[in-house]
C-alpha positions in Angstrom: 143.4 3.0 135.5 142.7 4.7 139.1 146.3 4.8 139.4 147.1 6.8 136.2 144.3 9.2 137.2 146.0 9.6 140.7 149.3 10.1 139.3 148.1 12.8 136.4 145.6 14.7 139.6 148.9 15.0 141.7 151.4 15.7 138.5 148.6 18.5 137.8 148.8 20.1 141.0 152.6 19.9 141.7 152.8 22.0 137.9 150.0 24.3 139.6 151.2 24.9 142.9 155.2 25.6 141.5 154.2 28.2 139.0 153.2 31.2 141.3 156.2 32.9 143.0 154.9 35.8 145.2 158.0 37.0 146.4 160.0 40.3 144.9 161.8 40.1 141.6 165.4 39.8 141.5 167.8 39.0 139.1 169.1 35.6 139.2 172.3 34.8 141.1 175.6 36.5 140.1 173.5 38.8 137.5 172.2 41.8 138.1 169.5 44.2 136.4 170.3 45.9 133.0 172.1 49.7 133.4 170.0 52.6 133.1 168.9 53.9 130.6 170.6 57.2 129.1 169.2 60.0 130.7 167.6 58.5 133.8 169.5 58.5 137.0 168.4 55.7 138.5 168.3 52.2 137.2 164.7 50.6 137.1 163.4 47.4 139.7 162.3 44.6 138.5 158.5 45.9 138.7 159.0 48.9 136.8 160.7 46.6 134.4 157.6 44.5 134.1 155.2 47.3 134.1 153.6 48.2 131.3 153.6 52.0 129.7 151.1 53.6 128.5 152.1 53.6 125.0 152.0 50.0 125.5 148.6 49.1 127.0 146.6 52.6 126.3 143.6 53.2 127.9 140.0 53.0 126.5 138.0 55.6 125.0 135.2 53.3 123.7 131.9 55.9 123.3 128.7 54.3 123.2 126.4 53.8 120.2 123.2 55.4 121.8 121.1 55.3 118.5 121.9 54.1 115.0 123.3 56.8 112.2 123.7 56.6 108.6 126.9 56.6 107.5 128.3 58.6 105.4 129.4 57.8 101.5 133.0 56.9 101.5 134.5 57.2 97.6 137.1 54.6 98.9 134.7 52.1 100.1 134.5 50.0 96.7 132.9 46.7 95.9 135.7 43.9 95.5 136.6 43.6 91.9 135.2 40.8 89.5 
């Protein structure tokens, strides 16, 4: 049993150590990055690639509930039928 728990504690860290690559991102060998795209004049790094826009992680306009309000009647808002 101490065995299998040895075995499993160093399989766990060999998967844990292997899955962080800090170096830059480059295309794998004999590939290379995808063109540009129309209009832009330069073709896009691997970071920009992986960066996300705006449009895609907007940010946060959350306003605080500072005291409780009574909503408003909503003529769409209707019980469920039955």
């Amino acid at each position: 049993m101490k065995n299998y728990r040895k075995i499993a504690a160093l399989t766990a860290v060999t998967v844990l150590t292997a899955c962080g690559n800090r170096g830059a991102l480059e295309p794998p060998q004999g590939q290379s990055l995808p063109p540009a795209v129309y209009g832009e004049s330069e073709k896009r790094t691997g970071e920009d690639l992986i960066t996300p826009s705006t449009q895609a992680q907007p940010e946060r306009s959350d306003e605080l509930l500072r005291r409780s309000e009574k909503r408003q009647d909503d003529k769409f808002d209707l019980p469920p039928p039955g």
